[in-house]
N, C-alpha and C positions, 0 to 999 in steps of 0.2 A: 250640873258641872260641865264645863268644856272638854272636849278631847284632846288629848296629850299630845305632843309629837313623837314620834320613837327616836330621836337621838336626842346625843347630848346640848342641847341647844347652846350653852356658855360658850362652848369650845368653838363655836361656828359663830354665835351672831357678834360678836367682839370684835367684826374685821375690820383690821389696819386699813385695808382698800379705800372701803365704803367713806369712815373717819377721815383719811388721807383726800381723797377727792373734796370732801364737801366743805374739808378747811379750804383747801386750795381755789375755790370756789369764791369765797364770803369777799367781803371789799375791807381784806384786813388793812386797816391803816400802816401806813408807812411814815410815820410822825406823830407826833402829837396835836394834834390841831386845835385851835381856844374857837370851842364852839359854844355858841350864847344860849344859856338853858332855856330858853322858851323856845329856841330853835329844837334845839337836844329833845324834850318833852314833845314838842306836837309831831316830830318822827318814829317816838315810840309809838305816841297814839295811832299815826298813819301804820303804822308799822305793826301793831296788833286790830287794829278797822281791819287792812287787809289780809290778813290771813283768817279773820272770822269772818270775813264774807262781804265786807261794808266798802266795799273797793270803791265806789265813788265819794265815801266820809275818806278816804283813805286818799283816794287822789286831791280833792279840795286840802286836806291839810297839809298834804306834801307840795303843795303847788302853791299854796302861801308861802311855808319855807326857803321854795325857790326861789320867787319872786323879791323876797326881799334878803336873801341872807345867798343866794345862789345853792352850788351843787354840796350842799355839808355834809360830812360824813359825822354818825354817830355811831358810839361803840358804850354797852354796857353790859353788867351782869345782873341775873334774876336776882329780884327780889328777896326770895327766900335762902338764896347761898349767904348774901350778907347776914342772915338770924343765924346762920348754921355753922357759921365758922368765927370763930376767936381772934385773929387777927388780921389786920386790915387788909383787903385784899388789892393790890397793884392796880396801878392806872390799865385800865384796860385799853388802852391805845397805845399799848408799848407792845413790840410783836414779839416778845420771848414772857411769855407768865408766868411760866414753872407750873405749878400743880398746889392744890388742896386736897386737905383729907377728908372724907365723909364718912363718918361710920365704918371710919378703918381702912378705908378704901383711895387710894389715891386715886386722883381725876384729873386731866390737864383743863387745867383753864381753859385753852382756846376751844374747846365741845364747849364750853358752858358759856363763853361769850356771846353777847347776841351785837348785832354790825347791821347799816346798812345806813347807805347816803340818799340823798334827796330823787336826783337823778336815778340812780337804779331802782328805786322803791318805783318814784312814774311809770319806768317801761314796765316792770313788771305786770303792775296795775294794770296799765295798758292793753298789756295784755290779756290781762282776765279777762276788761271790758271790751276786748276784741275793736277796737280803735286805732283802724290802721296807720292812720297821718300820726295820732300820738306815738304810735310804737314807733314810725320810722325817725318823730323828731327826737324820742329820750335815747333809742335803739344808737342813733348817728351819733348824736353825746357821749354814751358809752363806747365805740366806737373811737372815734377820734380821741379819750383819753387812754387807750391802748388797751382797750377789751378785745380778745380771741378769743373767748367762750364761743364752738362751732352753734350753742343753740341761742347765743343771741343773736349771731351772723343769720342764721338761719330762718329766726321770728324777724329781721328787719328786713332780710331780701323778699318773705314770701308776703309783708305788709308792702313794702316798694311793689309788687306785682299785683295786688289786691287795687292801690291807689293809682296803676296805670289802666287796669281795667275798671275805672269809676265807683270804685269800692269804696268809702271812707270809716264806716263802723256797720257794728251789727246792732240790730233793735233785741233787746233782749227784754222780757216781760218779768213782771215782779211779783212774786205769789202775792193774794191779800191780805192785808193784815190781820180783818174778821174770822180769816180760819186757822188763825195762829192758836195753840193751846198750851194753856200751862203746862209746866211740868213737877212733882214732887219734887226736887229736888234741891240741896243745900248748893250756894256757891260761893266762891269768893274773887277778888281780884287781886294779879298780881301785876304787875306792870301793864296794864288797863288787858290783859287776857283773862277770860273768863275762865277759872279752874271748880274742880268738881273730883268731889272723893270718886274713887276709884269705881269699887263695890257698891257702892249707892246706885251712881250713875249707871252701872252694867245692867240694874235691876230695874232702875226706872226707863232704860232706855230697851229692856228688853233683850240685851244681850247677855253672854254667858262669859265665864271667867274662872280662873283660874290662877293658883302659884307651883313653883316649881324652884328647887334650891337651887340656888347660881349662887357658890362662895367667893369667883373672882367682882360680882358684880355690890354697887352699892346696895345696902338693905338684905344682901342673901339671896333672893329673890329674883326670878324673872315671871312677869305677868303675862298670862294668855287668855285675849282677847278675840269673841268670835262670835256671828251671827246664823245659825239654821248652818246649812251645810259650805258656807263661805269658805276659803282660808282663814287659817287661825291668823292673827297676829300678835306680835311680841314686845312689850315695854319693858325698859330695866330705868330702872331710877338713875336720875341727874345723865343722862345717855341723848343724844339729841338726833336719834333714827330710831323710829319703829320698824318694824320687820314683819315682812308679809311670808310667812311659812307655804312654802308648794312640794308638792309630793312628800309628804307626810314628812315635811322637815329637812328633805334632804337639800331645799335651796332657799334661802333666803333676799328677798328682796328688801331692800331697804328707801325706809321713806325717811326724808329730813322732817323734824317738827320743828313749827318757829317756836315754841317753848318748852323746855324739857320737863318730863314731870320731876316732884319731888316726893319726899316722907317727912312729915310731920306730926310728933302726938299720935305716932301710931297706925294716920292714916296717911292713902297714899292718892295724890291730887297731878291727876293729870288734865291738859287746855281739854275744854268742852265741845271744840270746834272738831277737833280728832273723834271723839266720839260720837260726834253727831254726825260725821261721814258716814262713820261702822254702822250706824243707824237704818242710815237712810233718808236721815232729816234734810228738807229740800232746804229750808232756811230756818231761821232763828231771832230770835235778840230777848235783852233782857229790858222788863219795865218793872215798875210797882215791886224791887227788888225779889223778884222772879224770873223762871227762864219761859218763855214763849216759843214754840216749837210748831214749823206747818211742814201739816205729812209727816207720814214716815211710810216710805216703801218699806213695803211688805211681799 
């Protein structure tokens, strides 16, 4: 079993702040825009590529979208909210949602929205892939549509510096496939993110875990997650930051996840990609409807 934090965690990780910033953040539309589903579709796919690791599957699919459809913005909800809730849930490109109920629990929509256009999905990427010229042309695009975000201002000036001093990208090396190894574990897909029961994955992954009663949170529930003597960290269902607990709880950092976990049937499925950080796991993917895992720092 994992080790506890000494406060009351509900009462601290629920902050308005963290939530307040990271909506403020997202590329909430201002309209409704008639976006063409095979557009829609291969920016979820780029959209969940890059956040599991696959940023060049992720940049080729956002960069067809461009190319023929330009800078589109898409806006949906997970998968598993629609099973979970009874009536239809609002056009998610309308910027006032109101809230759903989960398990008792009111939630606002706009946590549980997932967003992102053609253009900012690039720079991002870009950024992973450390490509300066890329970052400075999507970086200029965001820009010139009236981006102030100081850390994109900040990624497109230190790429302008990088490409005056003959910089253009970095060579980044690819673990091999051959030392990829299976893993025991069950998974499933939800909007092409690879998810994984909770408790399963903690055990096949080697780490430890733990509950704790949170009545304002969905499920009851706050989960703690943690490796050897690491900081703990904290999930709460349909919530879309995990929490890096320091000095034994009394501060929390918060990380944004691209897909928020859910409860299902009892169990509780949170993205694999999150946990294969906590891991250690240097990379991943799935073949032969298994997960393939190279390394694990230890």
């Amino acid at each position: 079993m994992v080790r506890k934090p000494s406060v009351q965690l509900w009462l601290i990780v629920l902050t308005k702040a963290a939530v307040t910033a990271w909506l403020a953040a997202q590329p909430a539309p201002r309209y409704a825009p008639f976006v063409p589903p095979e557009a829609a579709e291969q920016l979820k796919r780029a959209y969940a590529a890059f956040h599991q690791g696959n940023a060049e599957v992720a940049y080729d699919l956002a960069t067809q979208v461009f190319d023929r459809y330009g800078d589109v913005l898409v806006a949906w909800f997970p998968a598993w909210l629609k099973r979970q809730v009874s009536k239809p849930l609002p056009n998610p490109y309308e910027p006032n949602l109101g809230t759903v109920t989960l398990k008792g629990v009111s939630v606002p929509l706009s946590q549980l929205r997932l967003s992102t256009s053609a253009v900012r999905l690039l720079f991002e990427v870009s950024c992973e892939l450390e490509r300066f010229d890329e970052i400075a042309r999507w970086g200029g695009l965001l820009i010139q549509s009236g981006e102030k975000s100081p850390e994109v201002l900040r990624r497109v000036e230190y790429a302008r510096i990088q490409l005056s001093q003959g910089w253009v990208y970095r060579i980044r090396a690819k673990p091999p496939r051959e030392r990829f190894r299976p893993l025991s574990l069950p998974f499933r897909q939800e909007d092409h993110f690879v998810m994984v029961p909770l408790s399963e994955a903690c055990r096949a992954l080697g780490l430890q875990w733990t509950t704790k009663p949170n009545p304002k949170g969905v499920g009851g529930k706050v989960w703690f997650v943690s490796r050897g003597d690491e900081p703990l960290w904290a999930l709460l269902i349909a919530h879309p930051f995990a929490y890096r607990l320091e000095r034994g709880g009394e501060k929390q950092v918060p990380q944004r996840l691209a897909y928020p976990p859910y409860e299902e049937k009892g169990k509780v499925w949170v993205p694999f990609y999150w946990l294969a950080k906590r891991a250690g796991i240097i990379a991943w993917e799935t073949r032969d409807k298994r997960i393939f895992a190279f390394l694990l720092r230890r």
